[in-house]
DRENMI-418182 format. One record per residue (C-alpha): residue in three letters; residue number from 1; x, y, z. Coordinates in Angstrom, 1 decimal, padded with zeros to 4 digits. Layout:
<sites>
["ALA",NUM,[X,Y,Z]] ...
</sites>
This chain:
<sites>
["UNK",1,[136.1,106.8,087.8]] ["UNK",2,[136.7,103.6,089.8]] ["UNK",3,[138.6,103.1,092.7]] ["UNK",4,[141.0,100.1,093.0]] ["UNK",5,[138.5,099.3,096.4]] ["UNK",6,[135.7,099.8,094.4]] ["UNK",7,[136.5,097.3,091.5]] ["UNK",8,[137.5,094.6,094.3]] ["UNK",9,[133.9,095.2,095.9]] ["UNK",10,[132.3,094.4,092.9]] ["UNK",11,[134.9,091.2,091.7]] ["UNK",12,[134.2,090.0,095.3]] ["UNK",13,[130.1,090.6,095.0]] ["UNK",14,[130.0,088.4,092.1]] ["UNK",15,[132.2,085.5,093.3]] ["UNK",16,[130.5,085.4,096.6]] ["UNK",17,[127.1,085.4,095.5]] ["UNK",18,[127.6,083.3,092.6]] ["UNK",19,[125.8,086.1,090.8]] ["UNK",20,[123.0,085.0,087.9]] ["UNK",21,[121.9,087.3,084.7]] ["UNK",22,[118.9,089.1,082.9]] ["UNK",23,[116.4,091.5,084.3]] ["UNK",24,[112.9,091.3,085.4]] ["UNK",25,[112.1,095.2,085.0]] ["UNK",26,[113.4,095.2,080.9]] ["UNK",27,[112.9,091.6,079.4]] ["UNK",28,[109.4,091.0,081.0]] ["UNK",29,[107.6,088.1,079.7]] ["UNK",30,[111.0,085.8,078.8]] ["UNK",31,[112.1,082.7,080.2]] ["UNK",32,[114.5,084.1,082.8]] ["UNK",33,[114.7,083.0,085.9]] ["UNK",34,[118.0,083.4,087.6]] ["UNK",35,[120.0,083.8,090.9]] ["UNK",36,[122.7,081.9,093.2]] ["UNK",37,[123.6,078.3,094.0]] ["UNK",38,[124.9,075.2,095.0]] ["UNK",39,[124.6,071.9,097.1]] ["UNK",40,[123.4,070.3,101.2]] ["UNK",41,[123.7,071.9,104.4]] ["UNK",42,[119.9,071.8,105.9]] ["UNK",43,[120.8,071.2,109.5]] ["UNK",44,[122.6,074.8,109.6]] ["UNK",45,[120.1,076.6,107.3]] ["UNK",46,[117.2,075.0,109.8]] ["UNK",47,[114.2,072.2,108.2]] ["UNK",48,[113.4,073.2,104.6]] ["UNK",49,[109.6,073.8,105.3]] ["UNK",50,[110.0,076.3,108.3]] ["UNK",51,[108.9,079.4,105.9]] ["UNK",52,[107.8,081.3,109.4]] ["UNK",53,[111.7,081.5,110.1]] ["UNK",54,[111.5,084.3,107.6]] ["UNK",55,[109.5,087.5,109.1]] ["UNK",56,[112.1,088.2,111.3]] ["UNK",57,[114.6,088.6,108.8]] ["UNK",58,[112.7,089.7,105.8]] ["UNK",59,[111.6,092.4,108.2]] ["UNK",60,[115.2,093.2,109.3]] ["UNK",61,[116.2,093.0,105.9]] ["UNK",62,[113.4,095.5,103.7]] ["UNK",63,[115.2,098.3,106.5]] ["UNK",64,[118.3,098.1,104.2]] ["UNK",65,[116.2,097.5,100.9]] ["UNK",66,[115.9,100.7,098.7]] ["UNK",67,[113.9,101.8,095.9]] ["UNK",68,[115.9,103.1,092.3]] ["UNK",69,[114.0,105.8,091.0]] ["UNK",70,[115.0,108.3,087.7]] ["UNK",71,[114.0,111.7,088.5]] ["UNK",72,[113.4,114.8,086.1]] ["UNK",73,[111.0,117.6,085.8]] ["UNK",74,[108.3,115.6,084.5]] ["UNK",75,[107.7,113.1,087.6]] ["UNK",76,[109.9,110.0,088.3]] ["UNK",77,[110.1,106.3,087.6]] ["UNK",78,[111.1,103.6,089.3]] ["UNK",79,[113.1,100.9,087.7]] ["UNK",80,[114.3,098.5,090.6]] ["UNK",81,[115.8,097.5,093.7]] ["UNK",82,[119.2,098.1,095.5]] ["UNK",83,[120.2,097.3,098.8]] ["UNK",84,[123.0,097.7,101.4]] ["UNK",85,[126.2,096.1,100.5]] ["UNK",86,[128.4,098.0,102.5]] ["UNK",87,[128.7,101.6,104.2]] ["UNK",88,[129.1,103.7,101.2]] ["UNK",89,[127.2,101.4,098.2]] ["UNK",90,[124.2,099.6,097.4]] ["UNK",91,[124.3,096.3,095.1]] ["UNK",92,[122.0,096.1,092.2]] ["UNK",93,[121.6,094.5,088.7]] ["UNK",94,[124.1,095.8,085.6]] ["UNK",95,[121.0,096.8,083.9]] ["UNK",96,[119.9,099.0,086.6]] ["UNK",97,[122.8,100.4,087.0]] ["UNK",98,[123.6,101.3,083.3]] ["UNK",99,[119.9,102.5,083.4]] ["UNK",100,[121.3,105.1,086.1]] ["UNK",101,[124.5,106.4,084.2]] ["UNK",102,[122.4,107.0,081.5]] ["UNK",103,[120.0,108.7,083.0]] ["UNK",104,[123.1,110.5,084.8]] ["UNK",105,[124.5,111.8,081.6]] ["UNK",106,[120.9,113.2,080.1]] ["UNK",107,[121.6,115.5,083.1]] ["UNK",108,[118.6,113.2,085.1]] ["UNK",109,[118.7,112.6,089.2]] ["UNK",110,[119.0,109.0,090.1]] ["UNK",111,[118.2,108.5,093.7]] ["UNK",112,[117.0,105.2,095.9]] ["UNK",113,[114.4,106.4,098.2]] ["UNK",114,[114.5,104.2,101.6]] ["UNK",115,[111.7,102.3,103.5]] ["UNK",116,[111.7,104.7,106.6]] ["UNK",117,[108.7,106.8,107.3]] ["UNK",118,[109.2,109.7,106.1]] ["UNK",119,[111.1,107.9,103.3]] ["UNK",120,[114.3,109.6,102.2]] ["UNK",121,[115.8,110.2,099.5]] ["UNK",122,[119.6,109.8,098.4]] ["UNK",123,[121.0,110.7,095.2]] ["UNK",124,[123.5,108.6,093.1]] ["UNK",125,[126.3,109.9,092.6]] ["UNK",126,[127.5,106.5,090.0]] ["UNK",127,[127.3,103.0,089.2]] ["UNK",128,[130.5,100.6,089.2]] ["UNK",129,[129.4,097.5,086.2]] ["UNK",130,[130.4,094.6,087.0]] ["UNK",131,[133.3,094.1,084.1]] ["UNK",132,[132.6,091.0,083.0]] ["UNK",133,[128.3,091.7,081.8]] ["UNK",134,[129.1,092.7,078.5]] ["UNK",135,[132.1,090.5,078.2]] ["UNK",136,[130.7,087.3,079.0]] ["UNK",137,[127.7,088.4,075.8]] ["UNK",138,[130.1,089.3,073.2]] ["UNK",139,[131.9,085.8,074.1]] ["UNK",140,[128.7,083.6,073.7]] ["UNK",141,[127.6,085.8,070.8]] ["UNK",142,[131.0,084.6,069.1]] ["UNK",143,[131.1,081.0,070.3]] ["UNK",144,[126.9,080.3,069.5]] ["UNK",145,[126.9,077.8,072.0]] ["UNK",146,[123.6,075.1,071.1]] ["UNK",147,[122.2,071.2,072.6]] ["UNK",148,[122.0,068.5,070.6]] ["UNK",149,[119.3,066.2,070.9]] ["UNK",150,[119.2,062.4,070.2]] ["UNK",151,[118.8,062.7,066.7]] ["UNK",152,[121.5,064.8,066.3]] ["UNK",153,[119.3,068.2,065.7]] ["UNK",154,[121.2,071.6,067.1]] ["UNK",155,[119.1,073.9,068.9]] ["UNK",156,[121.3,076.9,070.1]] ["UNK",157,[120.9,078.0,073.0]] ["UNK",158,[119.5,081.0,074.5]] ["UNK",159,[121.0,083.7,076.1]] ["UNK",160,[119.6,084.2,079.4]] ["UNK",161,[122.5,087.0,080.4]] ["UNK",162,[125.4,086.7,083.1]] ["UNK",163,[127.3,088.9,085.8]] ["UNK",164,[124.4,091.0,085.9]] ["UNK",165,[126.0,093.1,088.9]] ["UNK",166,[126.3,096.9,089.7]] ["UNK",167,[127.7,098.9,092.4]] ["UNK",168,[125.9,102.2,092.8]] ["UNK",169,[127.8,104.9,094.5]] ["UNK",170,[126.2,107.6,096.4]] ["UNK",171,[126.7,111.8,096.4]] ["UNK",172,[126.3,111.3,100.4]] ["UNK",173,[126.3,107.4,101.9]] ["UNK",174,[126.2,108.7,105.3]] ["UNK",175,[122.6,108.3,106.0]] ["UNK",176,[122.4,104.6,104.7]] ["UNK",177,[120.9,101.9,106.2]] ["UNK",178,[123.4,098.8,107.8]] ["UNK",179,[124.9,096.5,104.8]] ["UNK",180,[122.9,092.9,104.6]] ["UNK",181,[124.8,089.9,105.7]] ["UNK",182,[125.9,087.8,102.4]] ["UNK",183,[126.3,084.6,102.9]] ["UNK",184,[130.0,082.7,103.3]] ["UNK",185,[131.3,081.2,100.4]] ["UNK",186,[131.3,077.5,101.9]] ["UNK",187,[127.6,077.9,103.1]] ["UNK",188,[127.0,078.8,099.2]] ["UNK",189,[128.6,075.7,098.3]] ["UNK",190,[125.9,074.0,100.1]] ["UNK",191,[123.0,075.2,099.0]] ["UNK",192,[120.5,072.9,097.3]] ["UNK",193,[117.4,072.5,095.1]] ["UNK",194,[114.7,072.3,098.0]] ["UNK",195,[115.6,074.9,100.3]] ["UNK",196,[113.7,078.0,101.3]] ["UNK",197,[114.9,081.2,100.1]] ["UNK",198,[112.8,084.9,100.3]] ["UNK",199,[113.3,087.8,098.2]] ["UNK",200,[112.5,091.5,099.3]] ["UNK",201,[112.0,094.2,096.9]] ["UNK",202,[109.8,096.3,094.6]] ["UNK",203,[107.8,094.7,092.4]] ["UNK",204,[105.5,096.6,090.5]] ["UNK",205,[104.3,096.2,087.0]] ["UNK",206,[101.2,095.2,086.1]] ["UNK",207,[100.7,096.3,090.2]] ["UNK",208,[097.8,098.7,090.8]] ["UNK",209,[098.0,101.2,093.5]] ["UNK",210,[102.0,101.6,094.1]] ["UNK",211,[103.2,104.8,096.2]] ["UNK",212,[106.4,105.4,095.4]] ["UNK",213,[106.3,108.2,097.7]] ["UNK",214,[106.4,106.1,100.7]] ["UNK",215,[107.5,102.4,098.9]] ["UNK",216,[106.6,099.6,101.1]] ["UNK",217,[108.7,096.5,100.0]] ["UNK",218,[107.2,093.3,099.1]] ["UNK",219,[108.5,090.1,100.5]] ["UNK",220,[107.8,086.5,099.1]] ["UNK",221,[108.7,083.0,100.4]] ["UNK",222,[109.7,079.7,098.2]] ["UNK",223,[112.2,077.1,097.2]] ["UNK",224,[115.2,076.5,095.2]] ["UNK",225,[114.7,074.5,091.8]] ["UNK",226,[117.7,074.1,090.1]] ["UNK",227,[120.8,075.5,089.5]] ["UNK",228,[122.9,075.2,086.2]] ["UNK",229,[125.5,077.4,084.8]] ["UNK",230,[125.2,080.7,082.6]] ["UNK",231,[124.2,078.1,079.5]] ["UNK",232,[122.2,076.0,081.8]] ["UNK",233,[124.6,073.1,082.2]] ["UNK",234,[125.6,070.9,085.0]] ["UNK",235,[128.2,073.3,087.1]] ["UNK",236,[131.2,071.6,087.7]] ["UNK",237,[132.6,071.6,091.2]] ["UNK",238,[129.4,072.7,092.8]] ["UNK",239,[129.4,076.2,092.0]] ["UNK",240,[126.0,076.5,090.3]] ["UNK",241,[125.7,080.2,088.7]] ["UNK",242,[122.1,080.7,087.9]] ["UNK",243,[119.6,079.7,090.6]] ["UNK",244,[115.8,078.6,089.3]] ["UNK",245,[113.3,079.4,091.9]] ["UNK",246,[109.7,079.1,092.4]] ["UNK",247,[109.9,082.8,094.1]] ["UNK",248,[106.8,085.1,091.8]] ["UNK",249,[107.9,088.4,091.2]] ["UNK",250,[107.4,090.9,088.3]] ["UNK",251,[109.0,094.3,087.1]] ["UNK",252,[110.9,096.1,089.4]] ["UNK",253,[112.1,093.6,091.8]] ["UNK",254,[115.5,093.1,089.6]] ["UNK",255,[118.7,093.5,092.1]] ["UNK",256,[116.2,092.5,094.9]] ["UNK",257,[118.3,090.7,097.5]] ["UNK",258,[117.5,086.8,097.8]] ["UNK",259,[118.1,085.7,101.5]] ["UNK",260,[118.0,082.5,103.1]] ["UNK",261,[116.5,081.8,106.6]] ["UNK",262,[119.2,083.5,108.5]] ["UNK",263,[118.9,086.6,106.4]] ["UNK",264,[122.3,086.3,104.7]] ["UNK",265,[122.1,087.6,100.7]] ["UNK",266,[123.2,084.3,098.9]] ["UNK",267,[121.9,085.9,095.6]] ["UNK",268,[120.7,088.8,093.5]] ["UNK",269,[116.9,088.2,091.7]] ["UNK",270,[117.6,089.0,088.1]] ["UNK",271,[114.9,087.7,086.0]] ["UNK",272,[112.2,085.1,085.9]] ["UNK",273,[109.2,083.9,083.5]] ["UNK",274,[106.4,086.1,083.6]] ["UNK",275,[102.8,085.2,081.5]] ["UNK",276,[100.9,087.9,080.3]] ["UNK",277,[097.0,086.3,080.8]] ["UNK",278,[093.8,088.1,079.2]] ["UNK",279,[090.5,087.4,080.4]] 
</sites>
């Protein structure tokens, strides 16, 4: 049950943060990597290469970062990230969040467990998809969009996932940390390949030695590389939809909140390419 509030909350999420697709925690080792774009505004974002300008607001942000864990009578597990987007909800990935409802309807607790010391935990009462995730893959299912190259061969192109945006709504939002700051629309615009963007979140597979007890997010530091549209094409007008990065990350960081220098959210981390190495 959605409230007419609710559903603009989640329109306005993906518009503002010119949301990207796919998840890091359930298509591990795929050429995904996604987030939120656009095009040239270094002198108020501060010199590309001042990575220190960070720690003070990755550390103000991991405050309002929280962990998603399943809960039932066998243990729990976690499968992302969700942060503050406001005083009663916390923004995530759609995958995470339909992971939730169905762990809600098997009669599982869903809860995101906070950074604080003792950490807390706060159940979830819902999740709001954004309306548009399965839309948008039923549409390029039926179109079959492909490339051609200069010999006229088709390749189609692959489906990296769009509007991968949830809402999750809590029994009790009372205890939540402040919301993060997102980032205007018109500083989005201005975003470019080059700049320094962080995530903060939970990464953990293939991790050794994770307590989820008492989760201590991880925080990471690197550039923009690109940004295309939801079939990797030149966006038109400047409003880029996926975001490449160089930013590493694995498992369980999906709906980590990217940040620029200032600590405004200008995107959501949603997937990346991951390389399974033996030896």
């Amino acid at each position: 049950r959605t409230t007419r509030r609710t559903v603009q909350i989640a329109a306005a999420l993906s518009v503002v943060l010119l949301l990207a697709v796919v998840g890091l925690f359930y298509l591990r080792g795929q050429s995904h990597q996604i987030l939120s774009s656009v095009d040239g505004i270094e002198a108020k974002l501060g010199r590309s290469g001042d990575q220190g300008a960070f720690a003070e607001a990755i550390d103000t942000t991991s405050r309002s970062v929280y962990l998603v864990l399943i809960k039932n009578s066998a243990g729990e597990d976690a499968i992302g990230t969700a942060w503050v987007a406001s005083r009663t909800q916390l923004a995530t990935n759609a995958h995470i969040g339909l992971a939730a409802l169905a762990a809600l309807e098997q009669g599982k607790a869903v809860v995101v467990r906070s950074t604080t010391s003792p950490a807390r935990d706060l159940p979830v009462a819902s999740a709001v998809v954004h309306p548009a995730y399965h839309a948008f893959a039923e549409e390029f299912s039926r179109i079959r969009p492909f490339v051609s190259d200069a010999a006229g061969q088709e390749t189609p192109i692959e489906y990296n996932g769009a509007y991968d945006v949830a809402l999750l709504e809590l029994v009790d939002p009372a205890a939540l940390a402040p919301p993060l700051p997102i980032a205007s629309r018109e500083h989005l615009r201005h975003l470019k390949p080059g700049l320094p963007v962080a995530f903060v979140g939970f990464p953990s597979e293939g991790l050794l030695g994770k307590d989820l007890t008492q989760p201590t997010p991880t925080a990471q530091v690197a550039n923009l590389i690109g940004a295309t549209t939801f079939t990797r094409r030149r966006p038109v007008n400047g409003d880029g939809q996926l975001l490449e990065h160089s930013l590493p990350a694995t498992g369980g960081a999906s709906g980590s909140p990217i940040i620029n220098n200032r600590g405004e959210v200008v995107a959501l981390l949603n997937g990346g390419n991951v390389v399974n190495a033996m030896g």
